[in-house]
N, C-alpha and C positions, 0 to 999 in steps of 0.2 A: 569818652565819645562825645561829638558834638554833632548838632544837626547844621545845615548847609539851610540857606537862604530858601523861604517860601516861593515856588515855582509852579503857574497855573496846569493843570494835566490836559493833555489832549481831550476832543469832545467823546465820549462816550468812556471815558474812563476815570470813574466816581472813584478809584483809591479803595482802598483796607476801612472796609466799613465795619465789619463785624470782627476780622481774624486780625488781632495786633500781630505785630510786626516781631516774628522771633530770632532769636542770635543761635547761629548755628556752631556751636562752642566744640564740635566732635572730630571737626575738621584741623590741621594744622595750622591756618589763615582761618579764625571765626569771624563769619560772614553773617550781616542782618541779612533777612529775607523775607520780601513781603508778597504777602497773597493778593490777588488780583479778582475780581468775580466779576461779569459780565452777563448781565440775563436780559432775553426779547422774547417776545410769543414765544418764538419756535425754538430755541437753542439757547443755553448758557457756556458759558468761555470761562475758562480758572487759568491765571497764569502765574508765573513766579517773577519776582525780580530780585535777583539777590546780589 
């Protein structure tokens, strides 16, 4: 596996701070998948990207 060139993230989105990034091995196709967290006063946001 190789990583692809450092690429700055949109503004409000700080990246996998806390949750590394896991290989989902159970699938046919294993896919990395990374957790996403988003928090403000009012509301947090968890997204995937895999």
């Amino acid at each position: 596996m190789s990583w692809s060139e450092r690429e700055q993230l949109p503004p409000g989105i700080l990246g996998p701070i806390k949750n590394k990034a896991c290989i989902n091995l159970l699938s046919l196709a294993p896919r990395i998948i990374l957790q996403f967290t988003r928090y403000t006063r009012n509301f947090w946001m968890k997204w995937m990207l895999v």
